[in-house]
N, C-alpha and C positions, 0 to 999 in steps of 0.2 A: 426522495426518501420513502420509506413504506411507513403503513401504520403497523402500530403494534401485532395485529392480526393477522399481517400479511408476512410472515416470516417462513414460511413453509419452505420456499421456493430458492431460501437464499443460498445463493453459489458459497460451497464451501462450508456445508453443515455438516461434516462428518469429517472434520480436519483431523490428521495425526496433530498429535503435539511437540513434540523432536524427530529433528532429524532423526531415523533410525536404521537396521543393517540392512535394511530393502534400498537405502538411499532417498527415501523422501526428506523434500525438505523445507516441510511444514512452519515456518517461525525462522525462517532465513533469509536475508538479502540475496537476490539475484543478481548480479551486476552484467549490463549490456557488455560484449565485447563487441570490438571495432569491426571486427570480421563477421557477425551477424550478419549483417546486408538490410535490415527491416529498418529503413527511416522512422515510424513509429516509435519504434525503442533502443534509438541513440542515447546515449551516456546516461541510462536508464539506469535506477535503483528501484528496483520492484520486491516488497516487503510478500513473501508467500504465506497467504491464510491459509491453503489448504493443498494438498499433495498426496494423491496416492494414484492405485494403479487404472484409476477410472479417470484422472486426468488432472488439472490444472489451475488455482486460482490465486490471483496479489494483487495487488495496489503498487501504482507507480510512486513513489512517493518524494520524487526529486522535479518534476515538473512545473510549477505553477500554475491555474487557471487564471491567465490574465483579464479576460471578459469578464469576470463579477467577483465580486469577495462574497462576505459574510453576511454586513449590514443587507445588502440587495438579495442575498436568498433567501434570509428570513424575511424579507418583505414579499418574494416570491409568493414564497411558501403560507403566505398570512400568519406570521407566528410576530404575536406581538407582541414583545417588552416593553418594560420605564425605562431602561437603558442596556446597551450590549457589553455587562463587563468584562467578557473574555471573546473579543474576537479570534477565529480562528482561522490560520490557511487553508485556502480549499486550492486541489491539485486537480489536475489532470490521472485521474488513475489508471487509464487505460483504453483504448478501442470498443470496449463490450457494455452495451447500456449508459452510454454517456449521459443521458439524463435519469441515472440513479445516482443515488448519494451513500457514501461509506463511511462512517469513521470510524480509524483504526485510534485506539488507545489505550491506555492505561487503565487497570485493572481496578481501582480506588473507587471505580464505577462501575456498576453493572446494572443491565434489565434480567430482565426473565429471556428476552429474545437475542442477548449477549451470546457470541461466539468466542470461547475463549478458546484461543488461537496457542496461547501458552500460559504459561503459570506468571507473566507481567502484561499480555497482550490481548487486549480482548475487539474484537467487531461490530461495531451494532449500527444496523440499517434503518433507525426508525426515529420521523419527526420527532418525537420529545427526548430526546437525549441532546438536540440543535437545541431545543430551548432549556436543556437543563444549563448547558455551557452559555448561552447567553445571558443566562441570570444566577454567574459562577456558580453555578452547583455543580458541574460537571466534573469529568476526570481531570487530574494534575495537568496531564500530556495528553493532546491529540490532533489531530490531521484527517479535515476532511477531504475526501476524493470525490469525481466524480466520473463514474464507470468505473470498468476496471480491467484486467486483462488476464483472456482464459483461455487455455493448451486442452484438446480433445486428449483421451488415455495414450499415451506415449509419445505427444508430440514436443512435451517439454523435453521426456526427455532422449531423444532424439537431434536435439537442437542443445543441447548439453555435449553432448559426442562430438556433436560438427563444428565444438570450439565456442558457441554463439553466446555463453554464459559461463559466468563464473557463480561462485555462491561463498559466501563467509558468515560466519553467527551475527545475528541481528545485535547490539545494543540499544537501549534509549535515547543515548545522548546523540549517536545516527538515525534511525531513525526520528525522533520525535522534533527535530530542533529546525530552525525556521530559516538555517543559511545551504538553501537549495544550491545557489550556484556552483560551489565546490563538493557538494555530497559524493558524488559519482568517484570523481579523487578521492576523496578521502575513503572508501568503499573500497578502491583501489588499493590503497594502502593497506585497509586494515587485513587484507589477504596478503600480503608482504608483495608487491609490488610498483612498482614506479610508472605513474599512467603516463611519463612520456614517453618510458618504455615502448609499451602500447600503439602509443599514437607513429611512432616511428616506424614499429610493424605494420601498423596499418599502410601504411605510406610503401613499404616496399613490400608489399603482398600481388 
């Protein structure tokens, strides 16, 4: 995680806020198709913070980090509580800076060094917002990552044309909710498709 003062640098500070007629698409789920080919981002759901014609930034947000939770990265990180009352999942967010920390949430909080992603989604990179949520003062909903994953100017979308992604409007109750295993599916779905569909093309490709 950064300190408060260290926000200068962070990927995706000049996010659009909606999709708009350029086709960015800022505050949308990305969904892996089977035909990508990039083992990294299999049956990936990646939440896009930021989108425009200089290039590329989201959070994987369907992954798990099985190697540590919460408890153990705030002991990491020396942030000491009386007790952790809102543990939260920490993800896998991507290939790029694996040991920085993200968390994408809900707007009900904010810093000064908050990225606000859309008018419900906000970013924030920085130790005290880990211990705002661990001494419930934090947002409603959030999800921390660690790393995250970023397309140089037109490589995302590039890799959109050759099939590799799909994309459908973010809700809260997909992203924010804590049953990773089906999210991808259900991503699927909420684009009007059938992911055995999918998997069956994958198979005769």
């Amino acid at each position: 995680m950064d300190s408060d003062e260290d926000t200068e640098d962070q990927p995706g500070s000049t996010a659009d806020n909606a999709l708009d007629e350029d086709g960015y698409m800022t505050g949308q789920l990305l969904i892996a198709m089977p035909t990508m080919g990039d083992p990294r981002f299999e049956r990936t759901v990646i939440y896009m913070c930021a989108h425009s014609a200089d290039g590329a930034m989201g959070l994987v947000v369907n992954k798990k980090a099985n190697e540590i939770d919460f408890p153990e990265l705030l002991k990491q990180l020396e942030i000491e509580t009386e007790s952790i009352k809102n543990p939260i999942p920490i993800l896998v967010g991507g290939p790029v800076e694996t040991g920085r920390g993200f968390v994408l949430h809900s707007l009900d909080y904010r810093q000064d060094s908050t990225l606000e992603v859309t008018e419900e989604v906000g970013l924030t990179a920085t130790v005290d917002i880990l211990r705002s949520i661990a001494e419930g003062e934090g947002p409603a909903h959030s999800l921390l990552t660690l790393g995250y994953a970023g397309w140089s100017a037109g490589q995302l979308d590039s890799e959109i044309q050759a099939n590799g992604w799909l994309n459908v409007t973010a809700d809260a109750g997909l992203l924010f909710d804590e049953d990773f295993g089906d999210k991808w599916d259900r991503a699927v779905r909420k684009v009007g498709i059938d992911p055995s569909f999918l998997s069956v093309e994958a198979g005769h490709a």
